[in-house]
C-alpha positions in Angstrom: -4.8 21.5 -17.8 -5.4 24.8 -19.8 -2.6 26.6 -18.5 0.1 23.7 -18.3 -1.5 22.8 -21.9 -0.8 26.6 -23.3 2.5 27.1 -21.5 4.0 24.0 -23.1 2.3 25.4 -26.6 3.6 28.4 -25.6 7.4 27.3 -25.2 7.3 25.7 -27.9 6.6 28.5 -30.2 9.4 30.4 -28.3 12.0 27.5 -29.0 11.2 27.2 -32.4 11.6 30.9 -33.2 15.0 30.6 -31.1 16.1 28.0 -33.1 16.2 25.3 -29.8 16.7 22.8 -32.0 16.5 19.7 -28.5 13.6 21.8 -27.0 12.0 22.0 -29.9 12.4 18.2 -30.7 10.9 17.1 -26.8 8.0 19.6 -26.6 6.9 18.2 -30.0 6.8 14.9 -29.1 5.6 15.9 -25.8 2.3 17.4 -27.5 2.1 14.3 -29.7 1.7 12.8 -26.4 -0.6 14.7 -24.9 -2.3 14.3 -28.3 -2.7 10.7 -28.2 -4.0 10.8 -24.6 -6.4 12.9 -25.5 -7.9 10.9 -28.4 -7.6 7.9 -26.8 -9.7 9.2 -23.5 -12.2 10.9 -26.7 -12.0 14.1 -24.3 -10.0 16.8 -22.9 -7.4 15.7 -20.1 -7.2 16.9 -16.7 -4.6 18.8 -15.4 -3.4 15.5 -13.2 -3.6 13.6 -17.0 -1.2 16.0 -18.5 1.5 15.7 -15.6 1.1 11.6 -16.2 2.0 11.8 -19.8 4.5 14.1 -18.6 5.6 11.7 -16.3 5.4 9.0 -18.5 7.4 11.1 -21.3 10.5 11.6 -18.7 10.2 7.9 -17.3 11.3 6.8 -20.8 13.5 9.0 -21.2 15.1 8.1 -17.5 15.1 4.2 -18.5 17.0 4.9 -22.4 19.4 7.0 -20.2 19.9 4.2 -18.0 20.7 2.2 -21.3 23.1 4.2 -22.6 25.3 4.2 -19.9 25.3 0.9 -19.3 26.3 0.9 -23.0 29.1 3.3 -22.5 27.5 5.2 -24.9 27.7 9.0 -22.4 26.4 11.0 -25.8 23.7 9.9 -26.0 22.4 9.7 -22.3 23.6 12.6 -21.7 21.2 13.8 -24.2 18.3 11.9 -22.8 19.2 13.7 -19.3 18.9 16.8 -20.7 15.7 16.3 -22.4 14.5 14.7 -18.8 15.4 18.4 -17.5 13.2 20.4 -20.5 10.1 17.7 -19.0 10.9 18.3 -15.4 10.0 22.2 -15.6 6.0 20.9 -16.3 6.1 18.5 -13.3 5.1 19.8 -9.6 7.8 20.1 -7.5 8.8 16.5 -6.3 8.4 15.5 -2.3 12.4 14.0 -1.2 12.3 10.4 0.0 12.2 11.7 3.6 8.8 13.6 2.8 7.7 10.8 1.2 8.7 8.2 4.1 6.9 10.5 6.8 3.5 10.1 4.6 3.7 6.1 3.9 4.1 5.9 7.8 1.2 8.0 8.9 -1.0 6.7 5.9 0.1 3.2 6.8 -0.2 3.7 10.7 -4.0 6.0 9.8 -5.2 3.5 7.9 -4.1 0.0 10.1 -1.8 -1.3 7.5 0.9 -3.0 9.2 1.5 -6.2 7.1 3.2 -6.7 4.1 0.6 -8.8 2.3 -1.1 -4.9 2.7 1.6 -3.3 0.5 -0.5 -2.7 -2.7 -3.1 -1.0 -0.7 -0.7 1.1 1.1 1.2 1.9 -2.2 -2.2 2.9 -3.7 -3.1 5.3 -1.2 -0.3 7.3 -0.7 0.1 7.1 -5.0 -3.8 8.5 -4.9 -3.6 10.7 -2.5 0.0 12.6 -3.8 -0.5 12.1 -7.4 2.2 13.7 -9.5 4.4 14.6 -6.2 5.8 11.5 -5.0 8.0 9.0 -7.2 6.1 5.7 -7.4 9.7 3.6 -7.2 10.2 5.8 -4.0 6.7 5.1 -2.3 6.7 1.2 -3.1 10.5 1.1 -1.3 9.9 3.1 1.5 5.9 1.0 1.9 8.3 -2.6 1.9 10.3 -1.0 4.7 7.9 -0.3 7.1 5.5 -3.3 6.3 9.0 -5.3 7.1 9.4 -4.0 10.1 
């Protein structure tokens, strides 16, 4: 959490002195974040806590996006996307749906899930298991399919 914590401090710092005026604007409210989780928990968070409200920060983001263009209104999504990319450079590298779809089938197949009234449980093991790497959307999708089957 230390080093995610201080290179996010540390970027900011850079931005503001560079006058990155958008940067600036999500790493603030990105530490505001981080802020609040942390005085809500009433303790430091763990490195996986700081990529949730990461998560969580570029989720929003993704859904306002999503808004705006239904709205016709391209500005401002496309100013939501691009603070989605300043976000994505703190997140682990993200499995593709293909990875993903290998690991719900050997977690389901491992652990004996083969029905669908099973899907939570398979969801919440791959989830636990490949926190902050896999897409929770992506998991619950590919954990229908194969239950389906």
């Amino acid at each position: 959490m230390e080093d995610l914590s201080k290179q996010i401090e540390t970027d900011y710092i850079e931005a503001y002195k560079a006058k990155d005026e958008l940067k600036v604007s999500v790493l603030r409210l990105l530490k505001t974040g981080l802020k609040n989780a942390e005085i809500a928990k009433k303790a430091k968070l763990s490195s996986l806590e700081v990529v949730d409200v990461i998560k969580k920060e570029a989720k929003q983001r993704r859904e306002s996006a999503q808004v705006y263009q239904n709205n016709g209104q391209t500005e401002a999504a496309d100013k939501e996307l691009a603070e989605i990319k300043i976000l994505e450079k703190y997140l682990p590298v993200q499995l593709s749906e293909r990875e993903i779809k290998i690991i719900v089938d050997e977690t389901a197949k491992s652990s004996g899930f083969n029905d669908i009234s099973q899907m939570g449980q398979l969801i919440g093991k791959v989830m636990t298991q490949h926190r902050g790497k896999v897409d929770g959307s992506v998991v619950s999708k590919l954990a229908k399919e194969y239950l389906s089957q």
